[in-house]
TITI-812690 format. One line per field, with one value per residue (C-alpha): x negated, y, z; residue in one letter; residue number from 1. Coordinates in Angstrom, 3 decimals. Example, Ala and Ser with C-alpha at 12.3 -4.5 7.8 and 13.67 -1.06 7.14 Angstrom:
xx: [-12.300 / -13.670];
yy: [-4.500 / -1.060];
zz: [7.800 / 7.140];
r: [a / s];
k: [1 / 2];
END
This chain:
xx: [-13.398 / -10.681 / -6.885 / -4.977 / -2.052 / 0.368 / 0.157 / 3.402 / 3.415 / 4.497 / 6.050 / 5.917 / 7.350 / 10.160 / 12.397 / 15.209 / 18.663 / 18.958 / 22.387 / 22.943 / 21.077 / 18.373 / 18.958 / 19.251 / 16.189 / 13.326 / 10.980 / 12.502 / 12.734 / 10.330 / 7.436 / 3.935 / 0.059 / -0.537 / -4.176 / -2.563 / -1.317 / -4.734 / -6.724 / -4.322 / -5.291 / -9.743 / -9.315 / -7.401 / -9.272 / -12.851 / -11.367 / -10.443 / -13.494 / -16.086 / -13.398 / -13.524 / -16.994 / -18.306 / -16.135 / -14.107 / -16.373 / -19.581 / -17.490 / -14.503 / -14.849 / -15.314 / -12.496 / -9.867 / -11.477 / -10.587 / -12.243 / -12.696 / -10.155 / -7.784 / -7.968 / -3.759 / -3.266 / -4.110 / -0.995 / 1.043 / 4.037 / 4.385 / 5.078 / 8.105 / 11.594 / 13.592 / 10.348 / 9.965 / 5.829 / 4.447 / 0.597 / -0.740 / -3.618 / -1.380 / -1.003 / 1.839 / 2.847 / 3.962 / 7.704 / 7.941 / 5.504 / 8.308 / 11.040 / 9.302 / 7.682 / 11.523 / 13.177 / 11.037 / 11.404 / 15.160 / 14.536 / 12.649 / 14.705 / 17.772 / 15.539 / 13.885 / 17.041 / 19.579 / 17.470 / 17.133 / 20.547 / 21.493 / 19.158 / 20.873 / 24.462 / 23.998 / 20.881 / 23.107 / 23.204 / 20.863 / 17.219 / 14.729 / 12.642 / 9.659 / 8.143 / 9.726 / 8.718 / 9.863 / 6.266 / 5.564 / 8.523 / 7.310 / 3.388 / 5.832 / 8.035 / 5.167 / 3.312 / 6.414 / 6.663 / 3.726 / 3.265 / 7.094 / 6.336 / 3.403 / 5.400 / 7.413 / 4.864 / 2.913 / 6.428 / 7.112 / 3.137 / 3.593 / 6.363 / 4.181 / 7.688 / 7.543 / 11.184 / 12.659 / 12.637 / 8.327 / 9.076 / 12.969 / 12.085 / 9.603 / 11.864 / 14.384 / 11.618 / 11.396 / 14.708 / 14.715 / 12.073 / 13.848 / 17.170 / 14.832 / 13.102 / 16.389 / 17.565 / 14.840 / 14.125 / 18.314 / 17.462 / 14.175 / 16.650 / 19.254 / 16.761 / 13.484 / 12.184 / 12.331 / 8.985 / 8.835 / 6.364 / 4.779 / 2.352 / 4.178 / 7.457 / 4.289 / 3.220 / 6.364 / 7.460 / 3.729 / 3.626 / 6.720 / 5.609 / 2.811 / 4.065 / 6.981 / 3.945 / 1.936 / 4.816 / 6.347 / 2.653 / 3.121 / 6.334 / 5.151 / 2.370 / 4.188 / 1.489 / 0.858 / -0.756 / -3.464 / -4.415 / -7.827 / -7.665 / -10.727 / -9.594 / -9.589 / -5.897 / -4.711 / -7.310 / -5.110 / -2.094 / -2.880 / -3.889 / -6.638 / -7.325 / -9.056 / -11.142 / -14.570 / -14.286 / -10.948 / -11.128 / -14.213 / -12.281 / -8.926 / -11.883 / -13.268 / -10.111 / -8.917 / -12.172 / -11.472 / -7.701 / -9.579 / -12.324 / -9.414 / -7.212 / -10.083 / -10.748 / -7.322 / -7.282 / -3.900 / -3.212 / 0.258 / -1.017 / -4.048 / -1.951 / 0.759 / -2.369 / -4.567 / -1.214 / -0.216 / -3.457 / -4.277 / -1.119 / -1.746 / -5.464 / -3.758 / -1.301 / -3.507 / -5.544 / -3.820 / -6.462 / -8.204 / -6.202 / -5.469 / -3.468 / -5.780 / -4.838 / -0.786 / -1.608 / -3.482 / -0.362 / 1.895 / -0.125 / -0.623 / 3.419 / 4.460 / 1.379 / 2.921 / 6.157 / 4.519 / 2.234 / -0.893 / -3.061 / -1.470 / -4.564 / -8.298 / -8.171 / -9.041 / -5.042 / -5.129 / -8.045 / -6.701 / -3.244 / -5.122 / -2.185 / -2.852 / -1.030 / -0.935 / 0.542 / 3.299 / 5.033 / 8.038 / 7.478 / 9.311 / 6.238 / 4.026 / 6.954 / 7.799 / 4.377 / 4.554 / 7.463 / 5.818 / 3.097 / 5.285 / 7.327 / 3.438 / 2.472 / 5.632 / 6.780 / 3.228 / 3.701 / 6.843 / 5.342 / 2.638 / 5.021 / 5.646 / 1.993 / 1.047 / -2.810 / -1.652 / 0.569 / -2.120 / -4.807 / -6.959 / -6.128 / -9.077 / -11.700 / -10.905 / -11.168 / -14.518 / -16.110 / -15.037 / -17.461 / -15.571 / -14.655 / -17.564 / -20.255 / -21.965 / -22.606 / -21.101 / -24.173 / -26.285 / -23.579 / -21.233 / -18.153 / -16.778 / -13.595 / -11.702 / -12.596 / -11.468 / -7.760 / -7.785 / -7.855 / -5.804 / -3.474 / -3.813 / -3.133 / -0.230 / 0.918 / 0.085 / 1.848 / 4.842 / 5.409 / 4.399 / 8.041 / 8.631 / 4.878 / 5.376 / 8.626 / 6.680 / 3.662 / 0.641 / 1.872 / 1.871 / -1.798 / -3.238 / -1.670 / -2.944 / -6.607 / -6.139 / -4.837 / -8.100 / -10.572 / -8.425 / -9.011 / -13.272 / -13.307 / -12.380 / -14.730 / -17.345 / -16.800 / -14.959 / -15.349 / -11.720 / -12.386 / -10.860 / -8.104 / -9.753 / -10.503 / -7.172 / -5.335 / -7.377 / -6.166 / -2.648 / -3.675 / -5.459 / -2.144 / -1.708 / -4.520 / -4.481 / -6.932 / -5.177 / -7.385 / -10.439 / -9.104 / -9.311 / -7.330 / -3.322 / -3.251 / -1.556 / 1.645 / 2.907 / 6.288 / 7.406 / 9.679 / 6.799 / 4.579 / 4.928 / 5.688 / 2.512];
yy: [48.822 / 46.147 / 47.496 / 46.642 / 46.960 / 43.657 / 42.196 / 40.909 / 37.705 / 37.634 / 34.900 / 34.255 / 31.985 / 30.845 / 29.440 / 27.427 / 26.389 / 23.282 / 21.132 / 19.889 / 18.354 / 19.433 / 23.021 / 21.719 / 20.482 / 22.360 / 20.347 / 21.202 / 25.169 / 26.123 / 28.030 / 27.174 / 28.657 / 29.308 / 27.988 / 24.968 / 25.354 / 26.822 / 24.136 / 21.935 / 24.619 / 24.547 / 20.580 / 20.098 / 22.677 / 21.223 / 18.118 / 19.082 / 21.525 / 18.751 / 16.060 / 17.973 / 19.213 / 15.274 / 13.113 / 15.089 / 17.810 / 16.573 / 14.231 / 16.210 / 15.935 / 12.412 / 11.854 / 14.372 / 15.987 / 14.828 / 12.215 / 10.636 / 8.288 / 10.443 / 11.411 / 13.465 / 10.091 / 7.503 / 9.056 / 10.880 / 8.320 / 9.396 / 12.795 / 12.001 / 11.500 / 10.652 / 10.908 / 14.185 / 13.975 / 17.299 / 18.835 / 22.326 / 20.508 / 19.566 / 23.452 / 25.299 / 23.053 / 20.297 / 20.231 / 19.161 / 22.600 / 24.633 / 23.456 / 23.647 / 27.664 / 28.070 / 26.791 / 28.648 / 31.502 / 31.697 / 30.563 / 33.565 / 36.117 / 35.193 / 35.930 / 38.897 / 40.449 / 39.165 / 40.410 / 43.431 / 44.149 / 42.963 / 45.399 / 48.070 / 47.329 / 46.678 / 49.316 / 51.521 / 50.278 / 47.663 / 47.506 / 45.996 / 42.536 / 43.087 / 40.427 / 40.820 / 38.133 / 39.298 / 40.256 / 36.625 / 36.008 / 38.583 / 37.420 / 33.359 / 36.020 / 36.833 / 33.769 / 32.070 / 34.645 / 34.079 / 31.021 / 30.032 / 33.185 / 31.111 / 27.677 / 29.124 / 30.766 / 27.201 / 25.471 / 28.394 / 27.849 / 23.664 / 24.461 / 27.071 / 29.705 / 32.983 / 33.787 / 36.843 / 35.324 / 35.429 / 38.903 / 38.677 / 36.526 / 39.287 / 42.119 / 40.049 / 39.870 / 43.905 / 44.144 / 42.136 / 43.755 / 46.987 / 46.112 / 45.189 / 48.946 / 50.508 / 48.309 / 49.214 / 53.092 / 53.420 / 51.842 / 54.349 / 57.147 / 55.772 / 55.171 / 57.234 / 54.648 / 51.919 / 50.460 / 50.062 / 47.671 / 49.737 / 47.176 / 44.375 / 46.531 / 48.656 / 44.748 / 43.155 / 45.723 / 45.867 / 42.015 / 41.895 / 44.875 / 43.607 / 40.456 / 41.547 / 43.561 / 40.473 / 39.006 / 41.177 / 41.005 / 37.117 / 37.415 / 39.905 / 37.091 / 35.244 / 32.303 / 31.150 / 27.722 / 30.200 / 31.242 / 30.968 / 27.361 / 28.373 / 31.759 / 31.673 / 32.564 / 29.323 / 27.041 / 28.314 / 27.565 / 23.576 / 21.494 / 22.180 / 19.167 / 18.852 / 21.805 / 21.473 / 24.951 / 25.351 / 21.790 / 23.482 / 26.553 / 24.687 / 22.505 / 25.848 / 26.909 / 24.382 / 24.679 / 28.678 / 27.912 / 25.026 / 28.351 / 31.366 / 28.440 / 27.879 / 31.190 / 32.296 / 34.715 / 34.990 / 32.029 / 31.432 / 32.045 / 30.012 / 26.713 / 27.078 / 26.792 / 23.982 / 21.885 / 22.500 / 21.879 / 18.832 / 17.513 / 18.010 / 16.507 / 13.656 / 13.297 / 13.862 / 10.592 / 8.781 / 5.715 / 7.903 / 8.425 / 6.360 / 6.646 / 9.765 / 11.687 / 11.320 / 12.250 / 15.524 / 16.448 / 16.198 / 17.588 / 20.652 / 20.672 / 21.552 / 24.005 / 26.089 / 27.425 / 27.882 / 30.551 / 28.704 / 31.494 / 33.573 / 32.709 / 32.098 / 33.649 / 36.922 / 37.820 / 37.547 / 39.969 / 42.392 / 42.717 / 43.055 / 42.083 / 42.722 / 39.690 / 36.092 / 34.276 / 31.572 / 29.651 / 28.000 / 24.588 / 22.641 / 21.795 / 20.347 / 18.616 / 17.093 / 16.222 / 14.270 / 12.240 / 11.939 / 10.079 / 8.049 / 6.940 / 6.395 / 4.234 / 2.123 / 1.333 / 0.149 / -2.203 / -3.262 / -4.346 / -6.138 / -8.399 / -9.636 / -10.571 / -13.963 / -13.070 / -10.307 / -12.918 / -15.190 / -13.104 / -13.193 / -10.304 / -7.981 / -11.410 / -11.107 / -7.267 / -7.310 / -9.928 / -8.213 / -6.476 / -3.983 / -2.039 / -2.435 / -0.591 / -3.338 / -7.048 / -9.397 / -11.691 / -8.803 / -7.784 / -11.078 / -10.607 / -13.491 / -14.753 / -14.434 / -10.593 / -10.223 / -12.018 / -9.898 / -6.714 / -7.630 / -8.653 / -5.322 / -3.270 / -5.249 / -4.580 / -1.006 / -0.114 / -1.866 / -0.170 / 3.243 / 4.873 / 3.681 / 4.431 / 7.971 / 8.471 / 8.471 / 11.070 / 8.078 / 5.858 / 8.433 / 9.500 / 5.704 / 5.209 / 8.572 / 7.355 / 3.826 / 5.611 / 7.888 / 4.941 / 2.915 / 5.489 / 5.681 / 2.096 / 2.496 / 4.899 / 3.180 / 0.021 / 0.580 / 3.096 / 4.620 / 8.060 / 10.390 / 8.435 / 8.741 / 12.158 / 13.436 / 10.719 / 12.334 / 15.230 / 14.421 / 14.628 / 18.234 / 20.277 / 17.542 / 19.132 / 21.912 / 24.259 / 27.639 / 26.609 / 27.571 / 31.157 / 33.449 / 32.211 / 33.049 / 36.878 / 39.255 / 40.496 / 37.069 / 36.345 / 33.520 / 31.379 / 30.965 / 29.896 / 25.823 / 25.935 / 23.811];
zz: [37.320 / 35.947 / 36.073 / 38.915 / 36.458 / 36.473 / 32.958 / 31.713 / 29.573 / 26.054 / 24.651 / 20.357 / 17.745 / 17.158 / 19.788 / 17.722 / 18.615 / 20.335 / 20.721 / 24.928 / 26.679 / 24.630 / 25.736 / 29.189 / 29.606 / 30.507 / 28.686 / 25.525 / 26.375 / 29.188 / 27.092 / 27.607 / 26.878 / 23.297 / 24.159 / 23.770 / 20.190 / 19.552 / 20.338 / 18.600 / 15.351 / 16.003 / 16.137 / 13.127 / 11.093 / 11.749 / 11.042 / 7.691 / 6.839 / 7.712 / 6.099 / 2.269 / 2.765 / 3.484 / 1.873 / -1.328 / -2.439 / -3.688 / -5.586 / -6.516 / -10.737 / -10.127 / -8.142 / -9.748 / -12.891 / -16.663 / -16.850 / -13.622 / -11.105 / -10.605 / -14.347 / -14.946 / -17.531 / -14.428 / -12.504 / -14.890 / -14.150 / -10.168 / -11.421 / -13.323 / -13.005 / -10.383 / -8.295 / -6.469 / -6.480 / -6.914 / -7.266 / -7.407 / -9.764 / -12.522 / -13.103 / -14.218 / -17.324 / -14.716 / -14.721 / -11.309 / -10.181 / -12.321 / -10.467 / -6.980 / -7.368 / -9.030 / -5.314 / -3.238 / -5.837 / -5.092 / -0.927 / -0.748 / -2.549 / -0.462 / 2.531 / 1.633 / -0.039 / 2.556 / 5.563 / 4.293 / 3.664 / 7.171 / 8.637 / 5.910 / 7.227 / 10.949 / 11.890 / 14.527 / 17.483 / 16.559 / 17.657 / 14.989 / 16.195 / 17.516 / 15.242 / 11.630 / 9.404 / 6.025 / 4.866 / 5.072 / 2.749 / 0.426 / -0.195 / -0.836 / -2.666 / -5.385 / -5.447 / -6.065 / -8.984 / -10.426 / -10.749 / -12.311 / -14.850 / -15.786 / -15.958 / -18.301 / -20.310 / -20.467 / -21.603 / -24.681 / -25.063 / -25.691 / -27.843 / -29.693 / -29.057 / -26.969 / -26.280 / -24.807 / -21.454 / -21.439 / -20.108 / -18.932 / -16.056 / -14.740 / -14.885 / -12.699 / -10.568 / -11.101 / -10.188 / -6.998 / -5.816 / -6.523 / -5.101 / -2.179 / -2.225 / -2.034 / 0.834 / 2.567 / 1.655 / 2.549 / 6.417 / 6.889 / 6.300 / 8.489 / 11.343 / 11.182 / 13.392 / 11.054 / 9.891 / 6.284 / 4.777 / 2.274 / 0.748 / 0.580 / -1.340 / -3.666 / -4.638 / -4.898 / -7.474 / -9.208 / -9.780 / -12.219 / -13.440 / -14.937 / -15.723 / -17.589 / -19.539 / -20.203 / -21.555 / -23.972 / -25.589 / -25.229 / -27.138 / -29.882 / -30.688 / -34.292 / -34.147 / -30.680 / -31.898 / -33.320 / -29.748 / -28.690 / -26.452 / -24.699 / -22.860 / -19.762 / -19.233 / -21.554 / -19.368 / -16.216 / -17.697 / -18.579 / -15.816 / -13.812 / -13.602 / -17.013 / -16.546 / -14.356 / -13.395 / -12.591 / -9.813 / -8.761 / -7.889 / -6.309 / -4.093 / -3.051 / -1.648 / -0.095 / 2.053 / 2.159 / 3.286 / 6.366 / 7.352 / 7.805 / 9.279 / 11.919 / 12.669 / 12.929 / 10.180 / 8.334 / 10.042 / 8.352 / 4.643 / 5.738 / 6.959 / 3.947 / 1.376 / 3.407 / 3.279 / 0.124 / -0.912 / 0.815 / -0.363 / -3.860 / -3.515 / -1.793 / -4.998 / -7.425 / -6.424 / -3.591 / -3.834 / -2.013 / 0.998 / 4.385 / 7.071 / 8.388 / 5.980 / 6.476 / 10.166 / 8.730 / 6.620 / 9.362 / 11.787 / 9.031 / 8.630 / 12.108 / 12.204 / 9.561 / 11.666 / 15.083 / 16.130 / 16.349 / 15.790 / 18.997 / 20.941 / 19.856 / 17.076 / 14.902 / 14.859 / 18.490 / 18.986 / 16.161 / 18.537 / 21.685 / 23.920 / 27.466 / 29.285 / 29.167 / 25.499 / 25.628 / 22.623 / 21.960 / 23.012 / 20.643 / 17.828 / 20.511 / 21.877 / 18.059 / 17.395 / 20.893 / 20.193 / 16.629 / 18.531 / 19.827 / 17.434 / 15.317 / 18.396 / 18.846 / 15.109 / 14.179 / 17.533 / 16.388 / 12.787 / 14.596 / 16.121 / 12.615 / 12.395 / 13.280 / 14.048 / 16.435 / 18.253 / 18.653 / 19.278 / 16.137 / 14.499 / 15.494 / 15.361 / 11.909 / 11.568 / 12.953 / 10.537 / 7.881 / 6.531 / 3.991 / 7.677 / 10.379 / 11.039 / 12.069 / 11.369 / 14.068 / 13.449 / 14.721 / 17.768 / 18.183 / 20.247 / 21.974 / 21.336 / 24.185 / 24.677 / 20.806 / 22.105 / 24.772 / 23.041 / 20.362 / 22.781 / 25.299 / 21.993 / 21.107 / 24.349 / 24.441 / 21.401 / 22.099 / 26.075 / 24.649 / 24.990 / 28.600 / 29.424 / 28.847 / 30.406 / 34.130 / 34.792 / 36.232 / 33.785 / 31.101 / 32.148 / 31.731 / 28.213 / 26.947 / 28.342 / 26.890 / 23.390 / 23.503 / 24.157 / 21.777 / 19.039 / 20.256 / 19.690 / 16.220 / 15.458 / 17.001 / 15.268 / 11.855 / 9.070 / 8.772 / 6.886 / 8.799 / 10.658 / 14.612 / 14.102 / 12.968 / 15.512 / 18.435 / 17.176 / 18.533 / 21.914 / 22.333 / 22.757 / 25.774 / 27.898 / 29.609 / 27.683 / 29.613 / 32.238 / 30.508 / 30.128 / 33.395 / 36.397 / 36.228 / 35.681 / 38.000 / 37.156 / 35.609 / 35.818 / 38.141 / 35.941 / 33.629 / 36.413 / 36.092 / 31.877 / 31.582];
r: [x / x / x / x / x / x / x / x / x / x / x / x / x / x / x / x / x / x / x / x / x / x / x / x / x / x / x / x / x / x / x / x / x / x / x / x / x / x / x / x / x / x / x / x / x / x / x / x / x / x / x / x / x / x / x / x / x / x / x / x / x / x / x / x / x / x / x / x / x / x / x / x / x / x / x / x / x / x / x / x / x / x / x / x / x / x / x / x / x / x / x / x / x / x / x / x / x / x / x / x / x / x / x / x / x / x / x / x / x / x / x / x / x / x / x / x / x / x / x / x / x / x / x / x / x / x / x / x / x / x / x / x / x / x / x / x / x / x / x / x / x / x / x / x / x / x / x / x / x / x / x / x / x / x / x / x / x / x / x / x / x / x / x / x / x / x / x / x / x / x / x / x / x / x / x / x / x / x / x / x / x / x / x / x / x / x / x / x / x / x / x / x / x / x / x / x / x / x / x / x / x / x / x / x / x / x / x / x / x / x / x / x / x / x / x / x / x / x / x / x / x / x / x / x / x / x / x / x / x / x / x / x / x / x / x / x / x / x / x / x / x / x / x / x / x / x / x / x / x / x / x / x / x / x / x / x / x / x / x / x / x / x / x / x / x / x / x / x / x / x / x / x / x / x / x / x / x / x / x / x / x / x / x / x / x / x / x / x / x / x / x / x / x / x / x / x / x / x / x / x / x / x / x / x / x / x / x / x / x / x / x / x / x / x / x / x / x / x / x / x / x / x / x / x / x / x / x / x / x / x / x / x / x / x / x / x / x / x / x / x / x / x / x / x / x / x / x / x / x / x / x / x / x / x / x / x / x / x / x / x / x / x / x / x / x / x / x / x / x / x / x / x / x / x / x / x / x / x / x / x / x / x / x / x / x / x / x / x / x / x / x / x / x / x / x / x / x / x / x / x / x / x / x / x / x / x / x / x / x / x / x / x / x / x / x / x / x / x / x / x / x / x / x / x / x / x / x / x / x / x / x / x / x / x / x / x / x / x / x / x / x / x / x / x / x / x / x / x / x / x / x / x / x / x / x / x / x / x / x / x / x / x / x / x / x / x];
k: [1 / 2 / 3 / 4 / 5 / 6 / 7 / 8 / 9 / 10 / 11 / 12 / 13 / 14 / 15 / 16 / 17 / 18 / 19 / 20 / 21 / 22 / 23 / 24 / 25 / 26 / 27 / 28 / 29 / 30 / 31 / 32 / 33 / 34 / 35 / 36 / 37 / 38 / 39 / 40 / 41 / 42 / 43 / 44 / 45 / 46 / 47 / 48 / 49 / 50 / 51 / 52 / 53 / 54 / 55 / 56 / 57 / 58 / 59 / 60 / 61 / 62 / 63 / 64 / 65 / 66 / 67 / 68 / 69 / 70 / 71 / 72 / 73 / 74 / 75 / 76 / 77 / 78 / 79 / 80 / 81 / 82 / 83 / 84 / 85 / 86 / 87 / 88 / 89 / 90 / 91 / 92 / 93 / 94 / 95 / 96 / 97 / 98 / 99 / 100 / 101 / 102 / 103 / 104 / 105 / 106 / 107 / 108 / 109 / 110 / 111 / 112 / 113 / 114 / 115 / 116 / 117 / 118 / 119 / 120 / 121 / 122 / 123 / 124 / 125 / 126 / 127 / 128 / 129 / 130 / 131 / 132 / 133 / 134 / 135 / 136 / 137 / 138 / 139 / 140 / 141 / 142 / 143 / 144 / 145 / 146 / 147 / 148 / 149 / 150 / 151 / 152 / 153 / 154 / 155 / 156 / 157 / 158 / 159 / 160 / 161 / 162 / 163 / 164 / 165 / 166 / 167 / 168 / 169 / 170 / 171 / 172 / 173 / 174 / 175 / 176 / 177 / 178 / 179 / 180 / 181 / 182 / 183 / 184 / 185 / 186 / 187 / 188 / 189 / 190 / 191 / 192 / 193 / 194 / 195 / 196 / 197 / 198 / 199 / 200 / 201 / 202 / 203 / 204 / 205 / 206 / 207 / 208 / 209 / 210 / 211 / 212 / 213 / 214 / 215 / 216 / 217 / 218 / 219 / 220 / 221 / 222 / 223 / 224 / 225 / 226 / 227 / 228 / 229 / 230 / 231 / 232 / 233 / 234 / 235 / 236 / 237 / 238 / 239 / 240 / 241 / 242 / 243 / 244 / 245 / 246 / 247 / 248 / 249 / 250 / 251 / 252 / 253 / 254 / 255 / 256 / 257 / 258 / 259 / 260 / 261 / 262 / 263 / 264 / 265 / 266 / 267 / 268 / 269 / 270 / 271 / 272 / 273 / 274 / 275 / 276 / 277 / 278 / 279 / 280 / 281 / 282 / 283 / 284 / 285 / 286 / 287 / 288 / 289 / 290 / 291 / 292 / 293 / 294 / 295 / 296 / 297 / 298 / 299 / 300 / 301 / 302 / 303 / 304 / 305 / 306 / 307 / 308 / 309 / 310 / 311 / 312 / 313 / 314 / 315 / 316 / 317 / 318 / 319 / 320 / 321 / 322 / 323 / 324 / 325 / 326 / 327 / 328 / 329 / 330 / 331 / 332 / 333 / 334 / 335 / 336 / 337 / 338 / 339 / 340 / 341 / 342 / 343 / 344 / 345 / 346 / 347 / 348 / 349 / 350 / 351 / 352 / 353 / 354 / 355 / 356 / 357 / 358 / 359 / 360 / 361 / 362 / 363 / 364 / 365 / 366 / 367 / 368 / 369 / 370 / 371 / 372 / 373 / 374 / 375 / 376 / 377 / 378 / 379 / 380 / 381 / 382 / 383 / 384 / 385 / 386 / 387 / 388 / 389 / 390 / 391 / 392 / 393 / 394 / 395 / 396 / 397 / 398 / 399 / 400 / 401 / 402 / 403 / 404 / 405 / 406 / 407 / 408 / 409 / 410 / 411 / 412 / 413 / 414 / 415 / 416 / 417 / 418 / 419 / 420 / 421 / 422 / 423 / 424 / 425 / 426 / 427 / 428 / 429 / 430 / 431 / 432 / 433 / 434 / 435 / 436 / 437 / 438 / 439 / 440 / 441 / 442 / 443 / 444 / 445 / 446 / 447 / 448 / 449 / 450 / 451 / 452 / 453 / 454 / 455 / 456 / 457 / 458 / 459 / 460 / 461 / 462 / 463 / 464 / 465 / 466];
END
């Protein structure tokens, strides 16, 4: 028999300050169904599994490796000075991948190191969070380690030099992660209840550990130009781009990174690595990309600091909570007024266009034939139904802000944005622009409703958050 037990709701994420009237307004604050946020996280993933699987992997040497488009030489100039561009492919001899695994190097450690001594100082009297995030910290914590150990290793290697810091920089690292230990061993003894994370403190003091090894061997080498260039350790620390293997492997996770991402399995690891990825795909060879793929970034960005795996997903099942699941509202609200800003700048711009003033502007679109799916001799559109759409999209665009601000008008422009998206698809071949645009609009339905009907037990004030 089911449990006539109330369930309480839960509520997850983040909820972040917010300056008046922000905080005023219950828009901005009243939480809603993470169902939302996890259909938001199935759309976007089998957007980008079936994108890379269709359209970058069976081509993936000839559009990034050594000698193909996106060869390092074709775009070696967007990754230097002053320009910030920055790609996991390059490897770990790219200055600008030093400098970035060096900032979120030191970002982490002042997390990891000042949480924990927080806890240390002010654990009487002062209950732990029921959701501690340091452990994410730490797994940033040691990739962050490795891979600026290995940008410096690949610099001393280019200037065929092993200094004392090939194995100084790792026992930093040791000591961090030590200082960290202590910190946390000192609060355990404080207060028994205090929940140590054993793995994450046995790894982060392993990693240097055998890094600071690897490098005292590097530095005891007195000819590195007579290293082996075909090991697979010296491949790793060149650009990956230039070996088959190595592209092959980076392609393969980035599809990994889109499955766990799907499924909801280490959801946060999983959307950190399909957007770092994707962004360094997208600057290795960014002939490649459209406005699709800028959609898929952002929409990847705001995924990474929300709970998006809190419902419909392996982490949910794994925590078996009882009640309903709410979140934060404030990424689905952002990614809204994203929308709308998208909408009403690209209205703006088309004001500046003379064929969208007079109408032609989609005539034209659909005879050319570098973007139909079909010939207009073989389906011929009339004229005036060409004006009037260019002219209703115009229009659209431009009214988008003051459509939404009302709930029937909002309704229509969210239908008319939907079929205006279909229409694309069904008449021009944009990559993966409609799919990722459509995407925008799943946290904007009310997917709770395909759950059970509102559980027993639920508090009141969250009765109306969606």
């Amino acid at each position: 028999m089911p449990s006539s037990e109330p369930r309480s709701a839960e509520i997850v994420g983040i909820a972040p300050w917010l300056p008046w009237p922000f905080s005023a307004w219950s828009w901005w604050t009243e939480p809603v169904r993470a169902e939302r946020l996890a259909a938001l996280r199935i759309g976007v993933a089998a957007c980008l599994i079936f994108d890379v699987a269709y359209n970058y992997a069976p081509e993936t040497q000839a559009f990034f490796g050594r000698d193909g488009l996106g060869a390092p030489a074709v775009f070696d100039y967007q990754f230097k000075g002053p320009r910030t561009t920055w790609s996991l492919l390059r490897g770990a001899s790219d200055h600008a991948n030093l400098y970035l695994s060096l900032t979120c190097l030191i970002a982490t450690t002042l997390w990891i190191v000042g949480t924990s001594l927080a806890r240390w100082l002010l654990v009487f009297g002062n209950p732990q969070p029921p959701s501690d995030r340091t452990g994410i910290a730490a797994g940033l914590w040691i990739a962050s380690l490795i891979f600026y150990t290995l940008s410096v290793w690949a610099q001393m290697l280019a200037a065929r030099w092993f200094s004392p810091l090939a194995y100084g920089i790792p026992l930093v690292g040791f000591t961090l992660a030590c200082l960290y230990a202590v910190f946390e061993f000192s609060t355990r003894l404080r207060d028994p209840t205090h929940r140590v994370p054993w793995v994450g403190t046995f790894l982060m003091v392993f990693t240097p550990t055998c890094l600071a090894l690897i490098g005292l061997l590097l530095f005891c080498i007195e000819s590195p130009e007579a290293l082996d260039k075909d090991v697979w350790w010296f491949r790793v620390l060149q650009s990956w781009q230039e070996d088959d293997f190595l592209i092959l492997l980076a392609m393969g996770f980035w599809i990994t990174s889109a499955v766990l991402f799907l499924f909801g399995c280490a959801t946060r690891f999983a959307t950190i690595a399909a957007w770092m990825l994707s962004l360094s795909f997208q600057n290795a060879n960014p002939w490649l990309d459209n406005a699709g793929d800028t959609i898929r970034l952002i929409l990847l960005f705001y995924l990474m600091f929300c709970p998006c795996g809190a419902a419909w997903s392996i982490e949910a099942l794994l925590h078996r909570r009882r009640g309903p699941v709410y979140v934060h509202p404030w990424p689905i609200r952002l990614l809204f007024v994203q929308m709308i800003f998208i909408y009403f700048i690209n209205g703006l711009y088309k004001l500046l266009g003379e064929r969208w003033l007079t109408g032609t502007s989609l005539y034209f679109v659909l005879a050319d034939a570098a973007l139909i799916r079909f010939s207009p001799v073989a389906f011929p559109i009339p004229v005036w139904m060409t004006r009037v759409m260019t002219w209703s999209v115009l229009a659209w665009e431009v009214a988008f802000p003051a459509l939404v601000l009302f709930k029937w008008p909002r309704r229509l422009a969210l239908a008319f944005g939907v079929l205006f998206h279909l229409g694309i698809f069904a008449t021009m071949e944009l990559g993966g622009f409609v799919p990722y645009a459509l995407c925008l609009y799943l946290p904007l339905l009310p997917w709770e409703r395909l759950t059970l009907r509102r559980e027993r037990g639920e508090p009141l004030g969250l009765q109306n958050a969606t």
